[in-house]
C-alpha positions in Angstrom: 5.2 -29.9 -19.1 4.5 -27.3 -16.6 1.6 -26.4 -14.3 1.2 -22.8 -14.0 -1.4 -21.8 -11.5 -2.5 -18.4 -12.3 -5.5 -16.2 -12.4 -6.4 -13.2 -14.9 -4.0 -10.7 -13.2 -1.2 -8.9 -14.3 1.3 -11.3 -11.9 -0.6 -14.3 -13.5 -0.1 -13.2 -17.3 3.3 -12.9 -16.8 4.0 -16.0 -16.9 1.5 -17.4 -19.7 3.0 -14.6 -21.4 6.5 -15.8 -20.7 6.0 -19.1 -21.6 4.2 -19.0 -25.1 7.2 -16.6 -26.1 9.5 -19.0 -24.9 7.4 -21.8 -26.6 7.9 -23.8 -23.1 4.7 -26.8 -23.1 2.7 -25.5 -20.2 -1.0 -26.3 -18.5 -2.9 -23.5 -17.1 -4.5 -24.4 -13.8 -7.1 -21.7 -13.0 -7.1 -20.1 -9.5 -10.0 -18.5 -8.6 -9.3 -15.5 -6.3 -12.2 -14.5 -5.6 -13.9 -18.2 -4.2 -10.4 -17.8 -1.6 -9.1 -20.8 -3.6 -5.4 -19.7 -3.2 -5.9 -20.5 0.6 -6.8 -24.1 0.2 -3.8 -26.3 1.8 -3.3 -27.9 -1.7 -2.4 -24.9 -2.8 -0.3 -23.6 0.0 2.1 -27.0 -0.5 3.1 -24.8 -4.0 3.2 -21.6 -3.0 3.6 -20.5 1.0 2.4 -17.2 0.4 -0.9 -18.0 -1.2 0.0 -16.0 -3.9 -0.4 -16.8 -7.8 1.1 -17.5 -10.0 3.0 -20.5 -9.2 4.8 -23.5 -11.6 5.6 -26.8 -10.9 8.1 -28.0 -13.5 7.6 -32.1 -14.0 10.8 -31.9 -15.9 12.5 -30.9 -13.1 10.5 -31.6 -10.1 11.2 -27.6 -9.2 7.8 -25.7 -7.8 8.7 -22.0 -7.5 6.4 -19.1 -6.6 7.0 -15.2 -7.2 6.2 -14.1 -10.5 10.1 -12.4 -10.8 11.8 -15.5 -9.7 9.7 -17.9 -11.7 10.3 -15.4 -15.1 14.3 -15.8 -14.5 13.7 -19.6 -14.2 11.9 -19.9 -17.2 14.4 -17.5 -18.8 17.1 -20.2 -18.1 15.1 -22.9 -18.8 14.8 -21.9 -21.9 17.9 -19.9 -23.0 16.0 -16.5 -24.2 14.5 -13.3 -23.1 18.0 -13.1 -20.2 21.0 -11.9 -22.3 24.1 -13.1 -20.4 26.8 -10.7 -18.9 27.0 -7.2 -18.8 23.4 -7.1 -21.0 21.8 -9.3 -18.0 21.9 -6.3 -15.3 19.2 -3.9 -16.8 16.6 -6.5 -17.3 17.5 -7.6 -13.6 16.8 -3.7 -13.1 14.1 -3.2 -14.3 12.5 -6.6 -13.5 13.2 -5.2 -9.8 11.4 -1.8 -11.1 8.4 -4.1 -11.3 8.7 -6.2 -8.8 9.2 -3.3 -6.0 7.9 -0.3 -7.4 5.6 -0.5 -10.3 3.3 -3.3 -9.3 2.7 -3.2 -5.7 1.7 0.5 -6.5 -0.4 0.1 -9.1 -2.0 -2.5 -7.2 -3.0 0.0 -4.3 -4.3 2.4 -7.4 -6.1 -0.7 -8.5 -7.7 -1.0 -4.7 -8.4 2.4 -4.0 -9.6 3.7 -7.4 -11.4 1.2 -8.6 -12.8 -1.0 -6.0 -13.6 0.7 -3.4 -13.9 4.5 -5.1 -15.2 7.4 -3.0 -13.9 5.4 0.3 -10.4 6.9 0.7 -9.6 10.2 -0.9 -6.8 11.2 0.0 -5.6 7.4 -0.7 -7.0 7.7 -4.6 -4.7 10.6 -4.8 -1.6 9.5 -3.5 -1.7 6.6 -5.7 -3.2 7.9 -9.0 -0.3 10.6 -8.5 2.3 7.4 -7.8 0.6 5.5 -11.4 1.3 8.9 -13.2 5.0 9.2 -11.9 6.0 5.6 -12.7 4.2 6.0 -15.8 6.6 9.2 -16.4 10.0 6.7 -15.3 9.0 4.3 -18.1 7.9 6.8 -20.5 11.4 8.8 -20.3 13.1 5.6 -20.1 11.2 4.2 -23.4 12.7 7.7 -24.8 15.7 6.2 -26.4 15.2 2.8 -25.6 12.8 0.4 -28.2 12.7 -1.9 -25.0 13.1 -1.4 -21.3 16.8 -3.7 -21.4 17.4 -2.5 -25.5 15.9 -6.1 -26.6 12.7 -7.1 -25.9 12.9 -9.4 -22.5 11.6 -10.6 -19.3 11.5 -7.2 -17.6 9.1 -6.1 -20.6 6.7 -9.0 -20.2 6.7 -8.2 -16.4 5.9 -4.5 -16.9 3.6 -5.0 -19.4 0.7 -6.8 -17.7 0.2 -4.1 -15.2 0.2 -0.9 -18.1 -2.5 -3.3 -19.8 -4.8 -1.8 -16.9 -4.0 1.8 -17.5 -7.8 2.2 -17.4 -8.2 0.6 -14.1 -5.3 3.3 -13.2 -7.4 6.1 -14.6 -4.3 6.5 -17.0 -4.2 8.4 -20.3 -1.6 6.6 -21.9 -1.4 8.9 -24.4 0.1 11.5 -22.2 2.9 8.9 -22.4 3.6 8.4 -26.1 7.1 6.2 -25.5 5.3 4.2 -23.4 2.6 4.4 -25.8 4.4 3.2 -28.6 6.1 0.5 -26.3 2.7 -0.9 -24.7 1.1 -1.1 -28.7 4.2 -2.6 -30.2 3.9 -5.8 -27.4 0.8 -5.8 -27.4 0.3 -6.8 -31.5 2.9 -9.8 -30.4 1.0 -13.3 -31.0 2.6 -14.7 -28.2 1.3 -11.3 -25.9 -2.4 -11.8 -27.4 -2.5 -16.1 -26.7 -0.9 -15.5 -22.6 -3.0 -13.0 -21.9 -6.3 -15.0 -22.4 -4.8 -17.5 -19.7 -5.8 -19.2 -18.1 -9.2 -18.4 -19.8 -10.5 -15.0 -21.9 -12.2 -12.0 -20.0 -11.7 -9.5 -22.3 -9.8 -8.0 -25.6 -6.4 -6.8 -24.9 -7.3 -3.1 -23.6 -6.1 -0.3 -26.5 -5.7 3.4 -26.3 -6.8 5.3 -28.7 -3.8 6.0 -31.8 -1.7 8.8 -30.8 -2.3 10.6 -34.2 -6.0 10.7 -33.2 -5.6 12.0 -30.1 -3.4 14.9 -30.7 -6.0 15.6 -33.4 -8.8 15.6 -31.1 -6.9 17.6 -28.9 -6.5 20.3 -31.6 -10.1 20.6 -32.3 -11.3 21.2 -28.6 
């Protein structure tokens, strides 16, 4: 069994994500961000940045924070989602993507755009324009690729979590229509719908509107 400390954030349904597809026996353990709960000192024992999510493996008696470390370790653990050799380097890539690019900025869009909107202009520009351009490196990506590494794997259910708040981004994801298709076809996964109401349910699974529709619309205007 593992603990997985989380919250209902794209970090945190990573991992519930990653661990119903890989069928691994798991506890959520809610962490309540906004009551400060990630600074308590039980907490900081697990996870020295204060940061969800976090596991603690009782199999094992491994406790890992970082949300890209824990998704290799559960990976291993359970011998899917990480192909081996030469197939392992562009989930590592774009895991990384996620990791270093795609999340930290669409956390700032997340800040500036929707939290505090009207407070930082020029800051709900920069990073609505850096959403749209990272949106545009997956879309071209998902161009000839069914999956960011070919097969469906870690580096997908890491990117996936933060597109689910496209809205929050002030996205039109179907401007994108790889990405699109990519974020619809993951989304209808069992596995996808079950980890994302960890560690308990806000709200549906966010959908845009069907591309077919929309180009329709468009035509009509």
């Amino acid at each position: 069994m593992i603990d997985l400390y989380t919250s209902t954030t794209p970090n945190g349904r990573k991992i519930s994500i990653a661990l119903e597809e890989m069928q691994i026996p798991y506890k959520p353990i809610a962490i309540e961000i906004s009551k400060g709960e990630q600074f308590a000192p039980a907490f900081l024992e697990i996870s020295p940045n204060n940061k969800i999510p976090a596991i603690v493996d009782h199999e094992t008696g491994i406790g890992m924070m970082e949300s890209g470390a824990i998704l290799m370790y559960l990976a291993g653990k359970s011998g899917r989602f990480f192909p081996s050799g030469e197939q392992r380097w562009p989930v590592i890539e774009w895991l990384m993507f996620q990791m270093g690019g795609l999340g930290p900025m669409l956390g700032q869009a997340h800040h500036f755009l929707k939290y505090n909107a009207g407070k930082a202009p020029y800051a709900e520009q920069r990073y609505h324009a850096e959403a749209k351009r990272l949106y545009g490196v997956l879309d071209r990506r998902l161009a000839d690729h069914e999956f960011l590494a070919d097969e469906y794997s870690i580096a997908d259910m890491a990117c996936w979590p933060w597109i689910s708040r496209f809205e929050w981004q002030q996205i039109d994801l179907c401007e994108f229509p790889n990405l699109h298709r990519w974020y619809c076809t993951i989304a209808a996964r069992p596995a996808v719908k079950k980890g994302y109401d960890m560690p308990y349910f806000v709200n549906e699974i966010p959908m845009p509107p069907p591309l077919a529709l929309q180009t329709k619309s468009k035509q009509n205007e």
